[in-house]
HTML snippet that shows the backbone in 3Dmol.js (N, CA, C, O; Angstrom):
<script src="https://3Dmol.org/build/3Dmol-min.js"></script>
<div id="view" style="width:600px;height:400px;position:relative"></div>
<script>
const pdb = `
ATOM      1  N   UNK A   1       3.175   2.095  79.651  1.00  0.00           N
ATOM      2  CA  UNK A   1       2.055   1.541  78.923  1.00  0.00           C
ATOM      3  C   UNK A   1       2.561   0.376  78.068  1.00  0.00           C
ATOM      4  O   UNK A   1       3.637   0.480  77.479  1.00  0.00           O
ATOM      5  N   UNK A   2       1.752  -0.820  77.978  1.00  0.00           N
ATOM      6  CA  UNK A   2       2.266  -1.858  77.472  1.00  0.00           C
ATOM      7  C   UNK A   2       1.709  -1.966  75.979  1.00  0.00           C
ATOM      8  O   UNK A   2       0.505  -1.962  75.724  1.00  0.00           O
ATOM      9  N   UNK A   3       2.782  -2.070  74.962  1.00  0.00           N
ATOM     10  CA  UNK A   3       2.844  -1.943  73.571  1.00  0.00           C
ATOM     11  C   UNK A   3       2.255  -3.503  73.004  1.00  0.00           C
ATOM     12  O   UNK A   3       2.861  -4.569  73.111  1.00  0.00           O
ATOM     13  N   UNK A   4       0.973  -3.300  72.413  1.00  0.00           N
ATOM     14  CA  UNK A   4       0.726  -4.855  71.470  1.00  0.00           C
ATOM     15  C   UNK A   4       0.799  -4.692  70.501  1.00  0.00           C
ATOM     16  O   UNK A   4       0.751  -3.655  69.838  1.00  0.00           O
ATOM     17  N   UNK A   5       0.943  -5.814  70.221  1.00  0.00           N
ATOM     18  CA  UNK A   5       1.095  -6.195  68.532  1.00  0.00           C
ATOM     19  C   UNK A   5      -0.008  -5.908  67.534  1.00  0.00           C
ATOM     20  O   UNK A   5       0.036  -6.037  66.311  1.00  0.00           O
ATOM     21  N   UNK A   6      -1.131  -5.441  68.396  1.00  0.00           N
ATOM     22  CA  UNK A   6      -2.493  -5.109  67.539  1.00  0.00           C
ATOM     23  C   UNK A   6      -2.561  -4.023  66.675  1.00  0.00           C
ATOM     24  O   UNK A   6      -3.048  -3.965  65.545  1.00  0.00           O
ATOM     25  N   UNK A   7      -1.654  -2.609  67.785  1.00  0.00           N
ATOM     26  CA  UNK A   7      -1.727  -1.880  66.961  1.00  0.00           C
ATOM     27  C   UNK A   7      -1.056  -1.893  65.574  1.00  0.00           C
ATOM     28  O   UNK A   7      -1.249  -0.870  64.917  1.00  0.00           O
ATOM     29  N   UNK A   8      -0.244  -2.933  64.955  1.00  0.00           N
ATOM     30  CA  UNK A   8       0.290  -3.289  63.829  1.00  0.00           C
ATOM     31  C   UNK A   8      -0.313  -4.242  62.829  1.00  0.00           C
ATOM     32  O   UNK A   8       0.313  -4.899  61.997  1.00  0.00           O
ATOM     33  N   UNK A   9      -1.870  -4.224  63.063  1.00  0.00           N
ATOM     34  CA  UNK A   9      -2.656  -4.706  62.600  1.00  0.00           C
ATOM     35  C   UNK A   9      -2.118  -6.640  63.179  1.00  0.00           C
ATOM     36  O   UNK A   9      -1.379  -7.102  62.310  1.00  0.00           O
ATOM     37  N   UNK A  10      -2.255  -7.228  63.850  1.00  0.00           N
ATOM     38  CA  UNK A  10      -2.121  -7.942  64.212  1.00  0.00           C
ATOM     39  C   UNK A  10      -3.040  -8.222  65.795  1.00  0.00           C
ATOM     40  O   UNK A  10      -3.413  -7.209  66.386  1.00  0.00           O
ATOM     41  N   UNK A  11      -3.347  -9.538  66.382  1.00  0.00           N
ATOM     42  CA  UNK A  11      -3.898  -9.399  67.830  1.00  0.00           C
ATOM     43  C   UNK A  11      -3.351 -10.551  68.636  1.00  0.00           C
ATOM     44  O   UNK A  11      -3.934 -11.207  69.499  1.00  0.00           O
ATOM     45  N   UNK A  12      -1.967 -10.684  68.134  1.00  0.00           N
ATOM     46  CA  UNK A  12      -1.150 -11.383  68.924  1.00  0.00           C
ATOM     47  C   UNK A  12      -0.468  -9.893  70.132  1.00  0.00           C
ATOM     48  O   UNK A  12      -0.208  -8.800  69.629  1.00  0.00           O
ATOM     49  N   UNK A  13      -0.311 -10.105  71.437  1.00  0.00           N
ATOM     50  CA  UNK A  13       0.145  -9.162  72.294  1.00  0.00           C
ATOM     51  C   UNK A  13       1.254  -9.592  72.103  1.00  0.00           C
ATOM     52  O   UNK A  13       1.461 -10.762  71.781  1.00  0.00           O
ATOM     53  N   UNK A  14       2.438  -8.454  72.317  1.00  0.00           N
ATOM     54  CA  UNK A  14       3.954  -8.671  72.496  1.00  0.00           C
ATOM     55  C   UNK A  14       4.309  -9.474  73.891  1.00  0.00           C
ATOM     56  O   UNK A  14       5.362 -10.078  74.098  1.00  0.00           O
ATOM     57  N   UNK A  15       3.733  -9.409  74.365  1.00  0.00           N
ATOM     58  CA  UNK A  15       3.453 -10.342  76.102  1.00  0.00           C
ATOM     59  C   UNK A  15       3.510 -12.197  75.567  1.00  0.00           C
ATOM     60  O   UNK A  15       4.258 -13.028  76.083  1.00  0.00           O
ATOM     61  N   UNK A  16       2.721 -12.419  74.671  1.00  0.00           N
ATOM     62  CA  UNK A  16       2.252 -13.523  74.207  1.00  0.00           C
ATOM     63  C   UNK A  16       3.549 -14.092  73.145  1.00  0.00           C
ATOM     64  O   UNK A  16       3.972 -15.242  73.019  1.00  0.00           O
ATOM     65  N   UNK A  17       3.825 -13.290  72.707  1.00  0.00           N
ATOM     66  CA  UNK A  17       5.096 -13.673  71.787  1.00  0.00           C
ATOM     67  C   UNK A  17       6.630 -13.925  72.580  1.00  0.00           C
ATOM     68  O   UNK A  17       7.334 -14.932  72.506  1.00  0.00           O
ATOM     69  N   UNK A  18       6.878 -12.716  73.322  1.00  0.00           N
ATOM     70  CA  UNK A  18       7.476 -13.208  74.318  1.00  0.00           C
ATOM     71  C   UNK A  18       7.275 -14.388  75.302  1.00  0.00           C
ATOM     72  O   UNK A  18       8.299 -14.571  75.959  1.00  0.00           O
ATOM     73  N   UNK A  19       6.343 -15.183  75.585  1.00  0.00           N
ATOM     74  CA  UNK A  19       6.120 -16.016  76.362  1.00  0.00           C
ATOM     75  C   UNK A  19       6.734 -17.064  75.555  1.00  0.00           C
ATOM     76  O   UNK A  19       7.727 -17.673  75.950  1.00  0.00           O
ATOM     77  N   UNK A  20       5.961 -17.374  74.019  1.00  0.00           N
ATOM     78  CA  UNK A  20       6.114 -18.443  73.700  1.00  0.00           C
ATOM     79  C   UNK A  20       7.634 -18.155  72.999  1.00  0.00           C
ATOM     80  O   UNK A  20       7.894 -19.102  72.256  1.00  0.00           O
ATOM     81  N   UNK A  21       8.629 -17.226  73.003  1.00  0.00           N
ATOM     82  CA  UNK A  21       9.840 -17.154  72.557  1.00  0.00           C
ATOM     83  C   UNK A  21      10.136 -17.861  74.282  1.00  0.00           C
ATOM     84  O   UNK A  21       9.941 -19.075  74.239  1.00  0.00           O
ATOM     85  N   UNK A  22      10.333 -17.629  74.973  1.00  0.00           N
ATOM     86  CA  UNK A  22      10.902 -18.140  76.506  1.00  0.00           C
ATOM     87  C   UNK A  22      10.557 -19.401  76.644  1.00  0.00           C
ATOM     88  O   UNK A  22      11.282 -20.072  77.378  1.00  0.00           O
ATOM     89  N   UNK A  23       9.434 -20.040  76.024  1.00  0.00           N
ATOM     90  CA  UNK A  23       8.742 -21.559  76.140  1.00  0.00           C
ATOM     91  C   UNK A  23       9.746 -22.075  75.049  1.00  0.00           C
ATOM     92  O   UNK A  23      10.517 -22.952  75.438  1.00  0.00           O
ATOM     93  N   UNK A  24       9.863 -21.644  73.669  1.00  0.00           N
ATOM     94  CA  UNK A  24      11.032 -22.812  73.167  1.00  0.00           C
ATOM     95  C   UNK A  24      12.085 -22.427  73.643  1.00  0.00           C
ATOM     96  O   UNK A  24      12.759 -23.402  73.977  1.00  0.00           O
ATOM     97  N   UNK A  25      12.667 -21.306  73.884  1.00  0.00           N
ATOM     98  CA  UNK A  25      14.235 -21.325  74.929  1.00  0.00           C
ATOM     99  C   UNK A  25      14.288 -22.306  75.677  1.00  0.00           C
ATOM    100  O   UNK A  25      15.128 -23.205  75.669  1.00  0.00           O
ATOM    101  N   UNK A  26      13.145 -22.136  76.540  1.00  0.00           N
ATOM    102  CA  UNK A  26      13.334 -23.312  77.875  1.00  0.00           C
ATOM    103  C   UNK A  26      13.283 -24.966  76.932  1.00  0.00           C
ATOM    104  O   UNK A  26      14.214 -25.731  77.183  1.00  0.00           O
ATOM    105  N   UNK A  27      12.511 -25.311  76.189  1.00  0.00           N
ATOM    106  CA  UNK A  27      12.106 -26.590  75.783  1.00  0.00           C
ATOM    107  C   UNK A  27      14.043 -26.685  74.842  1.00  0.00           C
ATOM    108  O   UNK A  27      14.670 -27.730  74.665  1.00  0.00           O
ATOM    109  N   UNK A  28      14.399 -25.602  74.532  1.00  0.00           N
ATOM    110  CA  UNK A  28      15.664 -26.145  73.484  1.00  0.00           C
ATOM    111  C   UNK A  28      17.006 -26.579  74.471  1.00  0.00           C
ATOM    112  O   UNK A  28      17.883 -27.416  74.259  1.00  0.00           O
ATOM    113  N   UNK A  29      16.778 -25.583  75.734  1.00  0.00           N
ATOM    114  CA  UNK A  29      17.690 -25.463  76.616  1.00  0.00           C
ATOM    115  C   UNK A  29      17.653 -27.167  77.135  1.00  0.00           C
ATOM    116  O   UNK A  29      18.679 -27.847  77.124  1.00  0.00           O
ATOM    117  N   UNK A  30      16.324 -27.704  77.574  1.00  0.00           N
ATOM    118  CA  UNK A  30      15.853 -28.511  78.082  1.00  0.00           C
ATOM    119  C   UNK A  30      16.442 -29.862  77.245  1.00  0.00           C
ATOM    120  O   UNK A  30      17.040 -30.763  77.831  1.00  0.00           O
ATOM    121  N   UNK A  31      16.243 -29.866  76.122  1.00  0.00           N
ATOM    122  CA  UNK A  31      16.963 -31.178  75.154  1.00  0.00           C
ATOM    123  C   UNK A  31      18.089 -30.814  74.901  1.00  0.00           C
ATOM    124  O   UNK A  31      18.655 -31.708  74.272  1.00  0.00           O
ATOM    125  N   UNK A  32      19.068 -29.500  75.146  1.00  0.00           N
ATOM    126  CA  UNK A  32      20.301 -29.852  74.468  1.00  0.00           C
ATOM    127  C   UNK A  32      21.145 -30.454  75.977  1.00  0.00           C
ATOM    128  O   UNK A  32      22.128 -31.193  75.919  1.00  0.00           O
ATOM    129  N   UNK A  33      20.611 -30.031  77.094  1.00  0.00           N
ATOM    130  CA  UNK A  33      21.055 -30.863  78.379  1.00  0.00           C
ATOM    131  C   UNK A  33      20.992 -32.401  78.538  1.00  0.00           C
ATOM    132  O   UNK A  33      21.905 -33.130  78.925  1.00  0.00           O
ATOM    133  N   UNK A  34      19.741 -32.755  78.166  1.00  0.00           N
ATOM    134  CA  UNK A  34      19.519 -34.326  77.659  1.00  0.00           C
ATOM    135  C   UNK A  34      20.472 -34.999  76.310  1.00  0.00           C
ATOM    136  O   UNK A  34      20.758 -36.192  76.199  1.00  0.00           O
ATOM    137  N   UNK A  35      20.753 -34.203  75.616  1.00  0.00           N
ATOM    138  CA  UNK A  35      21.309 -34.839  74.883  1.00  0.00           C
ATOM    139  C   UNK A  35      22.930 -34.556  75.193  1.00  0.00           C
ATOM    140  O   UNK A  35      23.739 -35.238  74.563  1.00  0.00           O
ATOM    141  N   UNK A  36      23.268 -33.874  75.851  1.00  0.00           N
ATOM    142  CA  UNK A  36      24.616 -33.542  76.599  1.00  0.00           C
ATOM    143  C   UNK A  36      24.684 -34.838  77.644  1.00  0.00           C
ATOM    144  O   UNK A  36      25.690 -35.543  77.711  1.00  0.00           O
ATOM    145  N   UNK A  37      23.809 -35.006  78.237  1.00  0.00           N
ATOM    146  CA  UNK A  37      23.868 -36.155  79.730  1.00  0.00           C
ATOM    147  C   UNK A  37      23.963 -37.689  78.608  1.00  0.00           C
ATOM    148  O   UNK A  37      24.829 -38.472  78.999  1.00  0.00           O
ATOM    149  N   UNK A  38      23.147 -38.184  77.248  1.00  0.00           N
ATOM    150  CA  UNK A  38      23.287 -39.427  76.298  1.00  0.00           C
ATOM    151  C   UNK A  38      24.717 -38.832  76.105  1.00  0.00           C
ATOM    152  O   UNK A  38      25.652 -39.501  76.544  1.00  0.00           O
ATOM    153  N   UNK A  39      24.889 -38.062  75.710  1.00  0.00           N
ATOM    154  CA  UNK A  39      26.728 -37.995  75.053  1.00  0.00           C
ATOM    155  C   UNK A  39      27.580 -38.420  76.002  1.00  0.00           C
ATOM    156  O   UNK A  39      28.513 -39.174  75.725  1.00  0.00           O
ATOM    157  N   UNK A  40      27.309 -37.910  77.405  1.00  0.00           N
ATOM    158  CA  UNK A  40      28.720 -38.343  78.614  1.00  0.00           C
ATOM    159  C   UNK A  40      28.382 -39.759  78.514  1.00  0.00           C
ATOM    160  O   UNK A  40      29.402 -40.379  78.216  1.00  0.00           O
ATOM    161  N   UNK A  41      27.271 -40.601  78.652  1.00  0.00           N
ATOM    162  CA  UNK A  41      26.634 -41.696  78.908  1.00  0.00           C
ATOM    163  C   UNK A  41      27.813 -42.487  77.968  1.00  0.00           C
ATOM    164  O   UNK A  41      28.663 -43.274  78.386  1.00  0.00           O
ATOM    165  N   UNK A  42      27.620 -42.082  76.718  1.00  0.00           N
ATOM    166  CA  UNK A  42      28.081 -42.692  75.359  1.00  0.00           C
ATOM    167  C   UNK A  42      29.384 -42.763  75.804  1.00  0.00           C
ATOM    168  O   UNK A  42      29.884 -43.764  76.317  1.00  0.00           O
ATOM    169  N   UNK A  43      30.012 -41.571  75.589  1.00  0.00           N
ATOM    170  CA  UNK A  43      31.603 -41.845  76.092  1.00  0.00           C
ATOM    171  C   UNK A  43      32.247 -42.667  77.327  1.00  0.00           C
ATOM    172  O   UNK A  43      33.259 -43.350  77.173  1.00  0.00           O
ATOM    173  N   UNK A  44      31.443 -42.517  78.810  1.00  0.00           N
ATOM    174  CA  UNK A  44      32.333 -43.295  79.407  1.00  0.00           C
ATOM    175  C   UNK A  44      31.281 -44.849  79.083  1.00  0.00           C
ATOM    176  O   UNK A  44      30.953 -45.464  80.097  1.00  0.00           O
ATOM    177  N   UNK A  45      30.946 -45.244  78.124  1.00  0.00           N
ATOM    178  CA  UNK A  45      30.833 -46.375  77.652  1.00  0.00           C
ATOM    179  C   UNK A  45      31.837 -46.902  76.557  1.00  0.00           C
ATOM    180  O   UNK A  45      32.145 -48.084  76.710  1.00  0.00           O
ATOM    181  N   UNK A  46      32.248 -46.437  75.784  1.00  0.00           N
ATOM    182  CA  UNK A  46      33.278 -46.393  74.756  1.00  0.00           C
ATOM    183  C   UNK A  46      34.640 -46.403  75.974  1.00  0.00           C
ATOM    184  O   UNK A  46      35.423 -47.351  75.917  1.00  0.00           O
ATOM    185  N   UNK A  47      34.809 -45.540  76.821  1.00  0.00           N
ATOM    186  CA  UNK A  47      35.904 -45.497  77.227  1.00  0.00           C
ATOM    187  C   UNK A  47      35.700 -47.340  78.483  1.00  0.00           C
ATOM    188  O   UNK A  47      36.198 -48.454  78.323  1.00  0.00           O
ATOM    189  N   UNK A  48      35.135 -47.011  79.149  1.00  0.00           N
ATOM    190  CA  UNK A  48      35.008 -48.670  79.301  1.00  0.00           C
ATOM    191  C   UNK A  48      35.359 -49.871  78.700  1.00  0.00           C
ATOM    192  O   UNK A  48      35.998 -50.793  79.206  1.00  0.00           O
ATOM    193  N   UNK A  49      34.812 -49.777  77.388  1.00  0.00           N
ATOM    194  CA  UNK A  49      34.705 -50.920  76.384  1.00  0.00           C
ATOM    195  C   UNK A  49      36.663 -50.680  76.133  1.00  0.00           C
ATOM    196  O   UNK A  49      37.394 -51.666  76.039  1.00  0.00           O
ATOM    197  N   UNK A  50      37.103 -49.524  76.077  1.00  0.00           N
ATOM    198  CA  UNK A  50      38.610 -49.496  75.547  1.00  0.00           C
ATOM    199  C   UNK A  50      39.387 -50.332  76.443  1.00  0.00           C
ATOM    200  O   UNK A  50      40.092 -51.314  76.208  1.00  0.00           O
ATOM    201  N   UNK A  51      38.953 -49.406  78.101  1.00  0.00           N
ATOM    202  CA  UNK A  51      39.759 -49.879  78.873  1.00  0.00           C
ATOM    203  C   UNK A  51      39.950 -51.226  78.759  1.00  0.00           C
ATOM    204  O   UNK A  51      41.115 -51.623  78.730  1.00  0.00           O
ATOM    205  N   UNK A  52      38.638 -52.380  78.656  1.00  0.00           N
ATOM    206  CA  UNK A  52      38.693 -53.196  78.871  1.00  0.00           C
ATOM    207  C   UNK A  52      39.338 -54.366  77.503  1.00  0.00           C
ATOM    208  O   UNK A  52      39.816 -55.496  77.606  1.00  0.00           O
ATOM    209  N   UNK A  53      39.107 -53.569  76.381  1.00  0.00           N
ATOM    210  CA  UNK A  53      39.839 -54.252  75.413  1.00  0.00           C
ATOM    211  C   UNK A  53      41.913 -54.469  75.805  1.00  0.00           C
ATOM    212  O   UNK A  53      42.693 -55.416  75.703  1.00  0.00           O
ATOM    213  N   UNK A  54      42.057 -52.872  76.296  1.00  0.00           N
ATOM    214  CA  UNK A  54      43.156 -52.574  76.610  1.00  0.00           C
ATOM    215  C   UNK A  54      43.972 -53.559  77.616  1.00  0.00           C
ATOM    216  O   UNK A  54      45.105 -53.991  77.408  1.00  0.00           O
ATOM    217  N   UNK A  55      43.104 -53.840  78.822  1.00  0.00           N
ATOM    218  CA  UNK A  55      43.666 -54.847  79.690  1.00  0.00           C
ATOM    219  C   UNK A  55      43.583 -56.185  79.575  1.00  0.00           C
ATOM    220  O   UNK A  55      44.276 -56.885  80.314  1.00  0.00           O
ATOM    221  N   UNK A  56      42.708 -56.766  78.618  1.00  0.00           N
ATOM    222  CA  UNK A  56      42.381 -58.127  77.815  1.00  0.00           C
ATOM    223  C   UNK A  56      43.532 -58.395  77.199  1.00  0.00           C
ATOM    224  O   UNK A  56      44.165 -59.426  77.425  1.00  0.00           O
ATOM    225  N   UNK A  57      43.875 -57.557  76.428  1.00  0.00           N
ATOM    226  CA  UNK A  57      45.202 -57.319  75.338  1.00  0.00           C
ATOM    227  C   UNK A  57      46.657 -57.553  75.943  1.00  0.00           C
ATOM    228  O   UNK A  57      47.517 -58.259  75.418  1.00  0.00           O
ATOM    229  N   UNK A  58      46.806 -56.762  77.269  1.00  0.00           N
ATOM    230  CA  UNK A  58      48.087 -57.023  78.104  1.00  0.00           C
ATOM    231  C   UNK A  58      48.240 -58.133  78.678  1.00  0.00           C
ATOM    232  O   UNK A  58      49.299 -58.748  78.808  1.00  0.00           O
ATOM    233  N   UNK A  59      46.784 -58.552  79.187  1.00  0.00           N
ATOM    234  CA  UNK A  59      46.879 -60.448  79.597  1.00  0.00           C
ATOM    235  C   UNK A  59      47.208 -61.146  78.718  1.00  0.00           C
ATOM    236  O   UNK A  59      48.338 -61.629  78.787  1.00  0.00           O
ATOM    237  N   UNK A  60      46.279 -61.493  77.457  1.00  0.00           N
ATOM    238  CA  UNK A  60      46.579 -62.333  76.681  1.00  0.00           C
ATOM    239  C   UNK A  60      47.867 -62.360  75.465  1.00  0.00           C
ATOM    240  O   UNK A  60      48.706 -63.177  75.088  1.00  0.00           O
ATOM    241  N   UNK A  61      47.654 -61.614  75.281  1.00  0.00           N
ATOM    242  CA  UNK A  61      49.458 -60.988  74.613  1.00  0.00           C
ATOM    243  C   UNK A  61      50.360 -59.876  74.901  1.00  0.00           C
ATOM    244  O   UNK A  61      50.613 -59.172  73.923  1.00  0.00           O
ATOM    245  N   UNK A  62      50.978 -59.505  76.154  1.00  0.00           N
ATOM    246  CA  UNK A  62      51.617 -58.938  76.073  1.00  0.00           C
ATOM    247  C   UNK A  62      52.891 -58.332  75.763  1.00  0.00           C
ATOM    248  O   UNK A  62      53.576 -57.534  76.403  1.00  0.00           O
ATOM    249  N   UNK A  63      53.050 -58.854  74.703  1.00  0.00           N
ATOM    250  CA  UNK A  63      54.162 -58.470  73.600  1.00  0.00           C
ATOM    251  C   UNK A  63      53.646 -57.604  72.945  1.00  0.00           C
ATOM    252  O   UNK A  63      53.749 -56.395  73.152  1.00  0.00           O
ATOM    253  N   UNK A  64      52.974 -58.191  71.996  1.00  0.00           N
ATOM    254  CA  UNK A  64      52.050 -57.847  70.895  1.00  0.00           C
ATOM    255  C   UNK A  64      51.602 -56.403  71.153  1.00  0.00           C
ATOM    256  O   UNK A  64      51.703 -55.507  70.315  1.00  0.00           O
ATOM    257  N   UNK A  65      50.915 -56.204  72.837  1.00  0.00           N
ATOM    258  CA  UNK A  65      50.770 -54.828  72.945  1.00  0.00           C
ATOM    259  C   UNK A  65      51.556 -53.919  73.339  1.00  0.00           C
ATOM    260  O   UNK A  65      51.327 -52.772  72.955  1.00  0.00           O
ATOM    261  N   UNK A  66      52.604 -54.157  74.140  1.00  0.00           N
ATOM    262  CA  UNK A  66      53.800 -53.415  73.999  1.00  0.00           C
ATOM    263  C   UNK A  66      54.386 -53.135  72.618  1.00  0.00           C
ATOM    264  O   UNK A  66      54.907 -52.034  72.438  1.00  0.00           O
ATOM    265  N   UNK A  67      54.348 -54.118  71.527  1.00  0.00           N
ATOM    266  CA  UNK A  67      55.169 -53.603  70.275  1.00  0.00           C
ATOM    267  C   UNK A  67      53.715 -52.610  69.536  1.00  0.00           C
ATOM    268  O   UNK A  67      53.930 -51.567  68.919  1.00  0.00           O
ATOM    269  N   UNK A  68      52.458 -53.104  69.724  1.00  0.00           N
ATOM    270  CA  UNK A  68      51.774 -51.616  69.341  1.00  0.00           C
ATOM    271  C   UNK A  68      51.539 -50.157  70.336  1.00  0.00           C
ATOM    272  O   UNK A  68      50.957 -49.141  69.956  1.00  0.00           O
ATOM    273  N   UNK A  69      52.006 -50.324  71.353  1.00  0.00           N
ATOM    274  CA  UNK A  69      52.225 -49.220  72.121  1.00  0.00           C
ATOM    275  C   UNK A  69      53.721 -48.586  71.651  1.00  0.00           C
ATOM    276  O   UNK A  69      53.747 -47.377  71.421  1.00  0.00           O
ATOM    277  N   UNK A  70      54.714 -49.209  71.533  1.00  0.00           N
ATOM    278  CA  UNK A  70      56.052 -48.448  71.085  1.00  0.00           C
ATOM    279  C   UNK A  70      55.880 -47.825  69.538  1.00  0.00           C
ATOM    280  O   UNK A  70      56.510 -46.860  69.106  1.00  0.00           O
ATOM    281  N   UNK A  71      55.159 -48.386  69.012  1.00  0.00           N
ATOM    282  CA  UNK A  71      54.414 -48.200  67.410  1.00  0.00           C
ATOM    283  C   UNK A  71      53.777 -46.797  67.946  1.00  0.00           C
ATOM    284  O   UNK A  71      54.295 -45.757  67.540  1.00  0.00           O
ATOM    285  N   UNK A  72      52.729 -46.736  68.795  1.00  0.00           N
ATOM    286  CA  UNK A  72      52.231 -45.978  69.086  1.00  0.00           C
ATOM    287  C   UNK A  72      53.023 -44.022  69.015  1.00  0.00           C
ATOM    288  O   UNK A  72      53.128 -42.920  68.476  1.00  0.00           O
ATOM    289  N   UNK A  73      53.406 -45.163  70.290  1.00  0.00           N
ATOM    290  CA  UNK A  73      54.746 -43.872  70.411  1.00  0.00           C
ATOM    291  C   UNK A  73      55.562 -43.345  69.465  1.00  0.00           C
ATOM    292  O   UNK A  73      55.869 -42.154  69.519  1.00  0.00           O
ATOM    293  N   UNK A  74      56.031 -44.189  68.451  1.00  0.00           N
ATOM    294  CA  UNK A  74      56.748 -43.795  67.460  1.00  0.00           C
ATOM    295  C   UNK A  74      55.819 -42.354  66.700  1.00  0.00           C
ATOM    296  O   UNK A  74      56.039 -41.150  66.568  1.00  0.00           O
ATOM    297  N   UNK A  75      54.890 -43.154  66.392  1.00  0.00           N
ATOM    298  CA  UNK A  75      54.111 -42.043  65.363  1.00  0.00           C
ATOM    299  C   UNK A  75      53.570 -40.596  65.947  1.00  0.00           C
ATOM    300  O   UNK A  75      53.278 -39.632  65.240  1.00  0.00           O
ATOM    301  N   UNK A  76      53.489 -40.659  67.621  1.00  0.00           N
ATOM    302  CA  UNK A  76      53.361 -39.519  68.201  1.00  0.00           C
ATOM    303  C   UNK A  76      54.317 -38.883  68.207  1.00  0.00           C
ATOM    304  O   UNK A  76      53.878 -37.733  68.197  1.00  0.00           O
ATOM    305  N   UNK A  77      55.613 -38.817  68.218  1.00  0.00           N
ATOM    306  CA  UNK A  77      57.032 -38.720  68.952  1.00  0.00           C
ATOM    307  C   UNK A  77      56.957 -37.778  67.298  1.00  0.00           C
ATOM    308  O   UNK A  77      56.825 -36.555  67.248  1.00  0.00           O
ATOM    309  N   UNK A  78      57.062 -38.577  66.212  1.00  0.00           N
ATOM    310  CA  UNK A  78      57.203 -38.306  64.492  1.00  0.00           C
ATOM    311  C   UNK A  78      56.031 -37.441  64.217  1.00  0.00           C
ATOM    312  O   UNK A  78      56.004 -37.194  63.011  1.00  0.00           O
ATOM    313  N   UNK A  79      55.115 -36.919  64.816  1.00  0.00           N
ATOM    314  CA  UNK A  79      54.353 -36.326  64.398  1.00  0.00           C
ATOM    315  C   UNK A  79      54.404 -34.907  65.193  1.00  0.00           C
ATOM    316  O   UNK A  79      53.945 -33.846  64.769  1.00  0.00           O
ATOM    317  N   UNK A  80      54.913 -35.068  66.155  1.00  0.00           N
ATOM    318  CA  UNK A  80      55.353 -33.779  67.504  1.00  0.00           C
ATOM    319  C   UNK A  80      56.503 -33.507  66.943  1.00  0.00           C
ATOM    320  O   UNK A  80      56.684 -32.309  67.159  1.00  0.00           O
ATOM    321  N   UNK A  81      57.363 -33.915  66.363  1.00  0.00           N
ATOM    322  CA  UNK A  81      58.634 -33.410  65.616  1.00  0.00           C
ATOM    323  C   UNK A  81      58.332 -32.634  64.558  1.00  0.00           C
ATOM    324  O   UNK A  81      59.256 -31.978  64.078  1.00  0.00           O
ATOM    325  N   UNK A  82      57.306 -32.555  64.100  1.00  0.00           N
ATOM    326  CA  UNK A  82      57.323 -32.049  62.706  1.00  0.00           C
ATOM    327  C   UNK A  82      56.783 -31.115  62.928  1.00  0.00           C
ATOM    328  O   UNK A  82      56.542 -30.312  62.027  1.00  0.00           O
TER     329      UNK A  82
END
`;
const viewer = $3Dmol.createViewer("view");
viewer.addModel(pdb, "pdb");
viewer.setStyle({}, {cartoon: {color: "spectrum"}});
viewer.zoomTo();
viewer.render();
</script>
């Protein structure tokens, strides 16, 4: 026998509450996927924009980025030591 919410002085059915608990599940489920798919979007845009700063950098000075890549390294190397 199916239990409502009436008899608790109320005339919402437990059927009805459950529905609309499963309707925002689905609607929350539904935007945190969308906003998961803008986030990858975002990143391999950032990672683009790096790459391409990155290989700009080795053409036009490549000294300059080798001595901030060994820089680089230094502070990883000094920070994994510790």
């Amino acid at each position: 026998m199916a239990a409502s919410a009436s008899q608790y002085g109320t005339s919402t059915s437990l059927d009805d509450i459950k529905g609309k608990a499963k309707q925002t599940f689905d609607e929350a489920s539904d935007r945190a996927q969308e906003l998961a798919g803008q986030a990858r979007q975002q990143v391999g845009d950032v990672a683009g924009n790096v790459k391409g700063a990155i290989d700009k950098s080795v053409k036009d000075q490549p000294i300059a980025t080798l001595a901030m890549a060994a820089a680089v390294g230094f502070v990883i190397g000094a920070l994994w030591k510790s």
